[in-house]
Backbone as a ProteinNet text record, in pm:
[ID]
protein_1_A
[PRIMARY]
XXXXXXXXXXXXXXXXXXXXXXXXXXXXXXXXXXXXXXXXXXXXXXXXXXXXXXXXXXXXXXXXXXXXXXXXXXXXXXXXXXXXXXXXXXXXXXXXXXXXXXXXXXXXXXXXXXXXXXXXXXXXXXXXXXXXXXXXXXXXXXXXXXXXXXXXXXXXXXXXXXXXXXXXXXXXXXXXXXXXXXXXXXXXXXXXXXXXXXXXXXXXXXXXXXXXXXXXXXXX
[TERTIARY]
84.4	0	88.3	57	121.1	129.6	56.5	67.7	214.5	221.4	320.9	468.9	496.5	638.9	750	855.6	980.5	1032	1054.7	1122.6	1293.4	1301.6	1456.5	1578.2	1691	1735.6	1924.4	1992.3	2139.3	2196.9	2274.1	2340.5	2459.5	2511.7	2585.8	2749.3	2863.5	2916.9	3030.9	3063.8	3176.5	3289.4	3335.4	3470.7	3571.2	3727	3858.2	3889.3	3955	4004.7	4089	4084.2	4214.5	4147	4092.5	4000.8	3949.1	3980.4	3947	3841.5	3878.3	3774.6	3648.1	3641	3578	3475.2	3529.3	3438.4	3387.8	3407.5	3325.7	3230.5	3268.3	3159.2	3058.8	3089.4	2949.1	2887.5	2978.9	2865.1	2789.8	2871.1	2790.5	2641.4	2692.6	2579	2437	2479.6	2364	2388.7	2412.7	2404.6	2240.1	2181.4	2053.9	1956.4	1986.9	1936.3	1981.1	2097	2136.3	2171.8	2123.1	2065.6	1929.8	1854.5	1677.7	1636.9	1713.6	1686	1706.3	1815.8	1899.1	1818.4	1740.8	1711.3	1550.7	1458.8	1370.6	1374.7	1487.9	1516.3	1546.3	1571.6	1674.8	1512.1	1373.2	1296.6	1227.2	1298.2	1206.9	1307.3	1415.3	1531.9	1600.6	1663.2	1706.8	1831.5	1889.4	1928.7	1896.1	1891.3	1916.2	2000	1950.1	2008.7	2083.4	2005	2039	2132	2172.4	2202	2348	2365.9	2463.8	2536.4	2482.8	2533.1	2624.9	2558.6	2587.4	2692.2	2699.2	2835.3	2932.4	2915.8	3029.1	3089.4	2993.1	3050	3166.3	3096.1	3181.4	3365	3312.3	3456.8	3563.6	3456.8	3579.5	3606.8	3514.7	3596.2	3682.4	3709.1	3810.2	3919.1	3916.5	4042.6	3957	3964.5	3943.1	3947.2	4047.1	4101.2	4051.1	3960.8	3883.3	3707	3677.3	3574.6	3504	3387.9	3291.4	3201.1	3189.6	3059.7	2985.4	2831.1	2762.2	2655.9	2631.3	2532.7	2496.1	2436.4	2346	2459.1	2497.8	2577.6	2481.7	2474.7	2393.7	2328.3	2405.5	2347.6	2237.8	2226.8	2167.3	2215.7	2322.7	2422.2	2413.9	2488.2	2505.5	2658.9	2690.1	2818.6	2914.3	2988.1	3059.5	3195.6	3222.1	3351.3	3412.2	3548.3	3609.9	3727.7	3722.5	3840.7	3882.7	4015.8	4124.6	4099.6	3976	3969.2	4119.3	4118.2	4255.4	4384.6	4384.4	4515.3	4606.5	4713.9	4804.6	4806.6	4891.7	4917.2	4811	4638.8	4583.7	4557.9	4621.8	4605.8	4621.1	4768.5	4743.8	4632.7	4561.6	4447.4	4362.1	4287.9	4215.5	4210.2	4355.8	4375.4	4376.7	4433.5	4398.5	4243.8	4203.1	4055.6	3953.2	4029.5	3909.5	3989.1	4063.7	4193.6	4098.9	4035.4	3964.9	3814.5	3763.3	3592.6	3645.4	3413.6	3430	3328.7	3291.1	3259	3065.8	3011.1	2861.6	2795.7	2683.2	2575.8	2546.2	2467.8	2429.8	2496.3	2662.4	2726.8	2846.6	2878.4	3007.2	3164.5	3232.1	3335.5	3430.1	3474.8	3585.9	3667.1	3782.8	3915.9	3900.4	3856.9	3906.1	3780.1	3743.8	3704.2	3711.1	3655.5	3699.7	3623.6	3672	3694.8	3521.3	3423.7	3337.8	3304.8	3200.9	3227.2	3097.1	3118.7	3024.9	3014.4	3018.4	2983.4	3026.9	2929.4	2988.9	2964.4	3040.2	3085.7	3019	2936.6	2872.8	2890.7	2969.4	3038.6	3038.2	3041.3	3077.5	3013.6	2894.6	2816.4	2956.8	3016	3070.9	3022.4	3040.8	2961	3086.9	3092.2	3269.7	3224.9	3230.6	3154.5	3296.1	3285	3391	3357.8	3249.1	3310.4	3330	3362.8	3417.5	3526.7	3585.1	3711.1	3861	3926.6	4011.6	4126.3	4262.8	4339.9	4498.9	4643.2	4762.4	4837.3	4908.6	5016.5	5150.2	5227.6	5355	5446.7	5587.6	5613.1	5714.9	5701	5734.4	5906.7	5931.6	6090.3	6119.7	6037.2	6052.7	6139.7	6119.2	6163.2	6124.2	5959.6	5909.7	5855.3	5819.5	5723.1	5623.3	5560.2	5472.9	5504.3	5369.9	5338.3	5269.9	5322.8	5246.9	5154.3	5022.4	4903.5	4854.2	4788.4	4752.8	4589.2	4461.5	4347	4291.4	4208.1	4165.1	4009.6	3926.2	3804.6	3790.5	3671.6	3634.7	3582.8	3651.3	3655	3483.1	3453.5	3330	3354.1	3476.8	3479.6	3461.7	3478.5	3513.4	3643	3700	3823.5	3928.8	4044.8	4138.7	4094.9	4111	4091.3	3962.1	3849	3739.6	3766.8	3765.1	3824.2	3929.6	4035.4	4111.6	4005.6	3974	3880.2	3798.9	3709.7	3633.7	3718.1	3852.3	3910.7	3950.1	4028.4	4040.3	3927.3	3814.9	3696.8	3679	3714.8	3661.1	3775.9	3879.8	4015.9	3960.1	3916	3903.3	3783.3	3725.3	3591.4	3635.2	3687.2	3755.6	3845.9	3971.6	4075.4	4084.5	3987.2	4018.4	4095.7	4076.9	4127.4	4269.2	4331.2	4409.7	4518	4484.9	4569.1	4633.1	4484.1	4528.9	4677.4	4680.8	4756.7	4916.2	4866.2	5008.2	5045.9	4951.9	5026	5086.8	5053.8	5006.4	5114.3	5207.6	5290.7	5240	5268.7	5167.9	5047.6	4980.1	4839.4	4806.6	4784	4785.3	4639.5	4557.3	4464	4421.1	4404.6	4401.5	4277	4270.2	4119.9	4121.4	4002.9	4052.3	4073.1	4020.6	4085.5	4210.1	4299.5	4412.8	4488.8	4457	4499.8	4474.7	4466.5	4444.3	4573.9	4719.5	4819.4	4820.7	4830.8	4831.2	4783.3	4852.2	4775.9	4715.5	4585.5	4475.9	4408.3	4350.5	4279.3	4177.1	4020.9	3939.5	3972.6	3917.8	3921.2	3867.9	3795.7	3743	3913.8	4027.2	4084.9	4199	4194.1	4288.7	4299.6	4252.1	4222.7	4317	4252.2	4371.5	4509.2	4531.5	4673.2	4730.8	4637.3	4752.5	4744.1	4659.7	4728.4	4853.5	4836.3	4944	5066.4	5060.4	5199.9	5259.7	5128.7	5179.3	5211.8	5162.1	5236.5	5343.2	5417.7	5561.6	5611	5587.1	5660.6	5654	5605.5	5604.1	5669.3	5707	5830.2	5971.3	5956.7	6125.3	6181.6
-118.7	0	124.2	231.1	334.8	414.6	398.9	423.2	387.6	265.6	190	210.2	276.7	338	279.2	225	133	201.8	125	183.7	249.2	336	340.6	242.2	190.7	109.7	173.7	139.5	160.9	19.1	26.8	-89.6	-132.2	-264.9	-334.1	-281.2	-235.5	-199	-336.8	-334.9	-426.8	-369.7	-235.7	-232	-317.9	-229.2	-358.3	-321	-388.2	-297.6	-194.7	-67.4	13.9	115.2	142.6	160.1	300.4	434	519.2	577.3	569.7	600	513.4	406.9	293.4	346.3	370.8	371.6	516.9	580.2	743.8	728.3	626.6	609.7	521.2	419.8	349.3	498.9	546.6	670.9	750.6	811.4	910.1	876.7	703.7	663.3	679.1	614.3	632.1	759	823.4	939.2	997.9	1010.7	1048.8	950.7	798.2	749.8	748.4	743.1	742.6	887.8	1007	1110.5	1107.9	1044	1097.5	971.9	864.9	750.5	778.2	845.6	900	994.4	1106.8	1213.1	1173.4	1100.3	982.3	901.7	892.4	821.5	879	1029.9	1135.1	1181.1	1215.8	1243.6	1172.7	1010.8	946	960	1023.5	1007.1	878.4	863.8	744.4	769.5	646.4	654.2	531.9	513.4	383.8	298.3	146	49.7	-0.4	8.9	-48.3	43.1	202.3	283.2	337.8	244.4	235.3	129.7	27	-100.1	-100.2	-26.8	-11.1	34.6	171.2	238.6	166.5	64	14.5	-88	-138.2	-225.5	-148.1	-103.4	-0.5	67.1	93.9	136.7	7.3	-91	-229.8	-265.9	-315.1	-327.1	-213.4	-98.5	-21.1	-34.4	-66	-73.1	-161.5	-260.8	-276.3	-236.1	-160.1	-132.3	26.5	93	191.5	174.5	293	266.8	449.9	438.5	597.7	636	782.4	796.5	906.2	889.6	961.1	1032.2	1168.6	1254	1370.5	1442.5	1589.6	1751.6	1794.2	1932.3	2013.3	2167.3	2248.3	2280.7	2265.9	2311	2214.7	2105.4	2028.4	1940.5	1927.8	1855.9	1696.2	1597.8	1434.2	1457.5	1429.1	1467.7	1275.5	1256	1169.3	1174.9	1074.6	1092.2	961.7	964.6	861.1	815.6	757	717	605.7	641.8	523.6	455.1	483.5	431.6	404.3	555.3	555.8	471.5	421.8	349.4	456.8	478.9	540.5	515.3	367.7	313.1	299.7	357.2	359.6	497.8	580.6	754	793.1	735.6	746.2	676.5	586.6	519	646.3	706	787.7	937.7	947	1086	1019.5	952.6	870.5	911.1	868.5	804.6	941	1052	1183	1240.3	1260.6	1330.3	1295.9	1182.9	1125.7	1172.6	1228.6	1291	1354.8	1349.3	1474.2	1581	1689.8	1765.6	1780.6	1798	1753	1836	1914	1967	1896.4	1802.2	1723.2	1667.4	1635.5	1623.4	1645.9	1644.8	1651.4	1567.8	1521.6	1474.4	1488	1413.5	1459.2	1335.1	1419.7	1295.7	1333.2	1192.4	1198.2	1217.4	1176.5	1229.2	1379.9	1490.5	1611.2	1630.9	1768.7	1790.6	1833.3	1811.9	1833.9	1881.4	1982.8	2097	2045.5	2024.2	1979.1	1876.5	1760.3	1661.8	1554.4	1466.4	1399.9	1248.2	1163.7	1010.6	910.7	852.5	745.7	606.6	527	434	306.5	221.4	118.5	151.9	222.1	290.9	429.6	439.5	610.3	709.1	811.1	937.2	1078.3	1067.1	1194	1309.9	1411.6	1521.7	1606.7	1788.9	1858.2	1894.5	1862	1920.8	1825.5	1668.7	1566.8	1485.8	1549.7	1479.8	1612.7	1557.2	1674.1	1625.3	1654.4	1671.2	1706.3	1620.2	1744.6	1664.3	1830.7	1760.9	1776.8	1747.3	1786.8	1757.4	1809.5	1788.8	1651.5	1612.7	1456.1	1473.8	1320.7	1342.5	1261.4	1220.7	1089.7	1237.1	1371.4	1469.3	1433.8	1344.8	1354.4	1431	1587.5	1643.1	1624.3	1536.3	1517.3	1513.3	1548.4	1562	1424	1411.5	1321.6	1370.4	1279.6	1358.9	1226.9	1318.7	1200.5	1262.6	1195	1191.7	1174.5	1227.5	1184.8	1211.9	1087.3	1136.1	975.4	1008.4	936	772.1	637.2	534.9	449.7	493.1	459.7	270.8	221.2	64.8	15.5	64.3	5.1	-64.3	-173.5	-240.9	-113.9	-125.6	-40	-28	-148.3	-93.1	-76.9	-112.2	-1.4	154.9	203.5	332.2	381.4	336	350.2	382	300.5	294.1	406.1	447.3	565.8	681.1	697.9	810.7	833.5	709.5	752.1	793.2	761.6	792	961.8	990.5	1123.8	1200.5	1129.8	1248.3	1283.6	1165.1	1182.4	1289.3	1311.3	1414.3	1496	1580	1711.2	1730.9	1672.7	1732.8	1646.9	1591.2	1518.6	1398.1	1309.6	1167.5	1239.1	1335.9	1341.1	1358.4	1495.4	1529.1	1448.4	1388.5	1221	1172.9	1135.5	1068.6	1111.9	1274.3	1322.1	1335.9	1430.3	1526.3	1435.5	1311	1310.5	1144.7	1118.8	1002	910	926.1	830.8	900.3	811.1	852.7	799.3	832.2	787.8	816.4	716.1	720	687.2	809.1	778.3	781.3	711.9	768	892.5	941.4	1087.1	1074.8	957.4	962.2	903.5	879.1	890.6	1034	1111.2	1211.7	1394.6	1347.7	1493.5	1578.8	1531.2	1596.1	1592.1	1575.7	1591	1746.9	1836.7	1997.5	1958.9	1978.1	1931.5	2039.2	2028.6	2163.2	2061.1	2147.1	2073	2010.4	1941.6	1929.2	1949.5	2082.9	2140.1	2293	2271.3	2353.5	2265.7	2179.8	2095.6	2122.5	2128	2180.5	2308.7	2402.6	2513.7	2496.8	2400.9	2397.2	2275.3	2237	2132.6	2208.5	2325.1	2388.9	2485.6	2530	2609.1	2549.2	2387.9	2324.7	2328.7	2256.4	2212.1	2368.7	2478	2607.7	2624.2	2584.5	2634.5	2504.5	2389.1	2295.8	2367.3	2409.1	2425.2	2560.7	2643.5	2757.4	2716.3	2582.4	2520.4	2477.4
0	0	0	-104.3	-99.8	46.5	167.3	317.7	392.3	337.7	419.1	395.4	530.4	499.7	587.6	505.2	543.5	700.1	784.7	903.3	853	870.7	837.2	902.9	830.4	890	894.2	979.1	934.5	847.1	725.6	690	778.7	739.7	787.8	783.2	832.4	775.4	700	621.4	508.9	471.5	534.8	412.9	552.6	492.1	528.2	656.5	755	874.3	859.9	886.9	885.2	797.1	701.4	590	624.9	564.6	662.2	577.1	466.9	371.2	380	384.2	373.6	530.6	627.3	758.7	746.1	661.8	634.1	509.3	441	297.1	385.2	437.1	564.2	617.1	691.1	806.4	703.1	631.5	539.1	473.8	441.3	317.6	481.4	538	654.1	778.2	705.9	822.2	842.5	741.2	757.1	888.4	825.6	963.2	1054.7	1102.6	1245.1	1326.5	1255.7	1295.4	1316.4	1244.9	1244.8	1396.7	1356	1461.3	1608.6	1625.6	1753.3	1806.1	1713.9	1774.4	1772.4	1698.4	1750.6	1894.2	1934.4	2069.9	2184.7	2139.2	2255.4	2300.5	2171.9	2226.3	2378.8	2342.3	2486.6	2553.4	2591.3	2695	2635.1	2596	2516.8	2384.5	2360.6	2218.1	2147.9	1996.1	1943.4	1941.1	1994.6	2070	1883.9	1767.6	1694.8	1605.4	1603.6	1545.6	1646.5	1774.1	1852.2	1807.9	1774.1	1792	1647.6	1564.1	1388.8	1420.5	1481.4	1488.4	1572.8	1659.7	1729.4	1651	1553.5	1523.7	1364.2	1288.9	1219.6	1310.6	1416.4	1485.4	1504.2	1568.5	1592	1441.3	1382.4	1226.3	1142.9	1232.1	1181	1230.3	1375.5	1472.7	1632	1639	1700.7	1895.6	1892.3	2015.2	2061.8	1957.1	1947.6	2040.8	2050.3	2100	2061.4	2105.3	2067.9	2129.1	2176.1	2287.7	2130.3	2202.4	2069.1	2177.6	2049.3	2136.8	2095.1	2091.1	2012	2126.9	2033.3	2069.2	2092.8	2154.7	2184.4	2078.3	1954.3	1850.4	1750.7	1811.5	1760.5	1663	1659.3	1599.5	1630.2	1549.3	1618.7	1657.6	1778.8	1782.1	1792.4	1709.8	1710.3	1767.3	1907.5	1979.7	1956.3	1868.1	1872.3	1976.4	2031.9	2166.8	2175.3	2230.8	2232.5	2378.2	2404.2	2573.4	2672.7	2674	2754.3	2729.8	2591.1	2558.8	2452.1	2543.3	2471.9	2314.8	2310.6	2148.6	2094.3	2095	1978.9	1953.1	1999.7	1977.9	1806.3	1760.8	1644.4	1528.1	1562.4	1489	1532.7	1637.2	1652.3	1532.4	1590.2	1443.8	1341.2	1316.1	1162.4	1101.9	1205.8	1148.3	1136.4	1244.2	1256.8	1140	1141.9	1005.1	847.6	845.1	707.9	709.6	842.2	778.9	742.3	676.4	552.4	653.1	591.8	631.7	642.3	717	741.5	789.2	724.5	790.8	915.9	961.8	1036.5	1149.8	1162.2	1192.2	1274.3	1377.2	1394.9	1434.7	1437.2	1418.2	1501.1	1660.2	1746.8	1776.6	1800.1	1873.8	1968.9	2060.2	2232.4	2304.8	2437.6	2495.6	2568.1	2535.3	2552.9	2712.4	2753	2929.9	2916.9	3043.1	3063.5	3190.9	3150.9	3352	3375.3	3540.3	3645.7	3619.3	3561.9	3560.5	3668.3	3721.5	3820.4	3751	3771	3772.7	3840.2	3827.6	3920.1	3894.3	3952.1	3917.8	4049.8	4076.1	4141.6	4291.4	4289.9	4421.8	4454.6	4388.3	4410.3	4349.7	4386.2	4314.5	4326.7	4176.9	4198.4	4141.8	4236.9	4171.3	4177.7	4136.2	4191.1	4306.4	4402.9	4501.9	4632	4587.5	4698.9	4643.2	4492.2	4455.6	4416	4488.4	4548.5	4442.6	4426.5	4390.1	4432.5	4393.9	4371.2	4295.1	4220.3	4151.2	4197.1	4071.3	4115.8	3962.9	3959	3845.4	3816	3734.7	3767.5	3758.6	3832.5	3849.1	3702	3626	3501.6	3405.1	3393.7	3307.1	3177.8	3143.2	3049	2976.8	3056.5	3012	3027.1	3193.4	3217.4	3374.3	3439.4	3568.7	3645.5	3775.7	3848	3911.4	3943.9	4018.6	4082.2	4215.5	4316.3	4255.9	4303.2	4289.8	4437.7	4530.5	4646	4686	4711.6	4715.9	4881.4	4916.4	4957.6	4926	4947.3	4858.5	4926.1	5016	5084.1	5053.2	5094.1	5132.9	5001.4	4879.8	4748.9	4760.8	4649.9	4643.6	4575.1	4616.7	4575	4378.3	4313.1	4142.7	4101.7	4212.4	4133	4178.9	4299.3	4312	4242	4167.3	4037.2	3915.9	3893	3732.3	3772.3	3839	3885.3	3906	3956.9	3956.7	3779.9	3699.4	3572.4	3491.6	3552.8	3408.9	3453.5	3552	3625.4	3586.4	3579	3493.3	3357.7	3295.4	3136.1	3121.4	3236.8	3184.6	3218.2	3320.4	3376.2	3270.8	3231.6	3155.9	3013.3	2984.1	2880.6	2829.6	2737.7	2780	2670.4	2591.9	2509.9	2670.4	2686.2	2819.6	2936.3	3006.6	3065.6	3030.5	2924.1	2857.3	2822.9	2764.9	2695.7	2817.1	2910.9	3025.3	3151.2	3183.4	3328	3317	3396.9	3436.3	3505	3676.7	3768.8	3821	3780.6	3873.7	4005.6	4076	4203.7	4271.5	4349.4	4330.1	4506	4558.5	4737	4814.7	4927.8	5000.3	5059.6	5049.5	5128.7	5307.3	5302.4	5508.5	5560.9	5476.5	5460.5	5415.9	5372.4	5282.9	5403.7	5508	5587.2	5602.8	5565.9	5552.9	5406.6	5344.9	5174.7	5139.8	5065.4	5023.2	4927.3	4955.1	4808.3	4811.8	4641.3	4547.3	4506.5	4455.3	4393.7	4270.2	4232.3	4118.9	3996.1	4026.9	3941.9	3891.3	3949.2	3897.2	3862.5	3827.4	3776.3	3662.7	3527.5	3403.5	3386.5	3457.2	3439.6	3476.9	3619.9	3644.9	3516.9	3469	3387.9	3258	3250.4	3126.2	3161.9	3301.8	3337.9	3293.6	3336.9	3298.5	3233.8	3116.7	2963.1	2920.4	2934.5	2895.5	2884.1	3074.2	3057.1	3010.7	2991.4	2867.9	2730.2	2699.8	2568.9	2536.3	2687.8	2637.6	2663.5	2773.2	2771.4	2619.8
[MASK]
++++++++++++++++++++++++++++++++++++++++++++++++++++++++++++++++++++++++++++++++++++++++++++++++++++++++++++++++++++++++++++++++++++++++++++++++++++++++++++++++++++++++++++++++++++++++++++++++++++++++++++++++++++++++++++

């Protein structure tokens, strides 16, 4: 019946691994649906389970060791985040791969998880906001060009590496997962009732002091 109208669908993606062209001719050809689908789903509080799944699987068949958060910009945009989930050695697959979009009304296109204000972390029954996860640095003795930083919040009887994994996901939103990475040596990851001699800053000004850093690196 001329009524009956096809659900929109995303295709499968097929090109080669590594393929950078190949994983932008997939998004493009379906960009229309996995914009109209997404923002269909954002209306119920939601996203598409099947227009997620398309794109993850498109990323692992590009690089497997990749991963992507997705989501609508102020402007109403689809915003596409490609990430090396905190692994150093796939940084260059990341630029690779953002280096090859094309350019999109509809669209936008980022490397990394980028820094996000106020946001708090809820993870493993913890809750890391800026104003119960504290902070210090210092400049590392490695003379990499990178700083060591302790992290200190309250671990409320979690195991030492989930309070790890919850302090790293809470770095990557404050300063970004590129920074994480370039800027930062040991991370060190403490309870705060241990930590009453320690000089700690929120961590809502961490961002600026680690640009303060990387500044004067970059006039040595």
């Amino acid at each position: 019946s001329m009524f009956w109208k096809r659900k929109k669908t995303v295709s499968t993606p097929s090109f080669s691994p590594g393929d950078v062209a190949g994983f932008w001719e997939w998004f493009r050809f379906n960009e229309l649906a996995i914009v109209e689908l997404n923002r269909k789903a954002k209306e119920k509080g939601g996203f598409d389970q099947e227009v997620c799944d398309a794109i993850g699987s498109a990323v692992h068949l590009f690089r497997q060791g990749l991963t992507f958060e997705a989501g609508f910009t102020a402007e109403g945009k689809f915003e596409l985040i490609i990430s090396a989930d905190g692994i150093f050695a796939e940084f260059p697959s990341v630029l690779n791969l953002i280096s090859g979009a094309y350019k999109s009304d509809l669209c936008v296109f980022t490397a990394f998880r980028p820094r996000l204000k106020n946001l708090s972390v809820n993870i493993h029954g913890l809750s890391l906001s800026d104003d119960n996860t504290f902070f210090a640095i210092r400049d590392s003795i490695h003379d990499t060009g990178r700083c060591d930083i302790a992290v200190m919040f309250d671990w409320n009887g979690v195991e030492s590496d989930k309070a790890r994994q919850a302090a790293y996901i809470r770095l990557d939103t404050t300063v970004g997962e590129y920074d994480v990475e370039t800027l930062m040596a040991q991370i060190d990851c403490l309870d705060l009732k241990d930590c009453d001699n320690v000089p700690k800053r929120p961590l809502s000004e961490l961002p600026e002091c680690l640009d303060q850093f990387a500044g004067t690196l970059r006039k040595n």
